[in-house]
N, C-alpha and C positions, 0 to 999 in steps of 0.2 A: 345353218339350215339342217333342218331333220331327213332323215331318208326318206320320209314321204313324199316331202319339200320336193326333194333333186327329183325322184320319180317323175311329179308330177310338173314340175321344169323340162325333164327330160326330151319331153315331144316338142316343146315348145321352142328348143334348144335346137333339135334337128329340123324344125320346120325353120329355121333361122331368124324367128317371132321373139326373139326375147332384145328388151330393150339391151342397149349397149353396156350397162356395167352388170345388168344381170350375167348377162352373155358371158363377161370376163371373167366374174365370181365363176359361175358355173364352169369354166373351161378350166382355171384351177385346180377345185375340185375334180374334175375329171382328172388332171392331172398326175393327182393325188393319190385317185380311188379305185383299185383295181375292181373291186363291184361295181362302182358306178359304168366303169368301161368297159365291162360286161353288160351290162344293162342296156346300154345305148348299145353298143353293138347286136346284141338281141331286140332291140325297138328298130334298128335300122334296119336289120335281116327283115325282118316282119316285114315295116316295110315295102323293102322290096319285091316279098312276096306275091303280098299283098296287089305292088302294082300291076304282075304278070298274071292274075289269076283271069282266067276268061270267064267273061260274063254268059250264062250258061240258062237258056231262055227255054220254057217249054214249047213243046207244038202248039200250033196257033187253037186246035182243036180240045186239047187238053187245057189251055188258059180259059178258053170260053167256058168249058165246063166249070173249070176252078171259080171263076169269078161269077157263073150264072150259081152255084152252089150258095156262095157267102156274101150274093148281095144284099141278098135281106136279115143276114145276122146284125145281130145291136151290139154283139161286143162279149156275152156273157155265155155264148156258147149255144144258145138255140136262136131258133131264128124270131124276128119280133113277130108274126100272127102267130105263134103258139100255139097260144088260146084258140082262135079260131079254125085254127087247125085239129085240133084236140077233140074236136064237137061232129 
């Protein structure tokens, strides 16, 4: 396995998704690999982070603005009547 490889194992690895002799292969290797055990331990800090971050909502009055702003964008940065705004 390439370093990309384990990387991209790795989440796979902590989510406890990997079939069972990948799982083994990879626990080896970890065994082995003082970067790779660095790796996951910085993919598991994250993680954890990750799961205590508060979800952080704006006022109800600033969302309406937000969303009455870019309801009629198309995606490309102005909004779709343009044109007929232009005139």
């Amino acid at each position: 396995m390439t370093a990309l490889d384990l990387a991209e194992l790795s989440a796979s690895y902590l989510e406890g998704s990997l079939r069972i002799v990948d799982g083994l292969r990879f626990r080896v290797r970890l065994a082995t690999c003082r970067t790779l055990r660095r790796y996951v331990a910085a993919l598991r800090a994250l993680a954890r982070i990750a799961g205590y971050t508060p979800r952080v909502l704006p006022p109800p009055d600033v969302a309406r603005r937000i969303l009455r702003r870019f309801r009629d964008w198309d995606g490309s940065g102005r909004p779709r009547d343009s044109e007929s705004n232009a005139a």
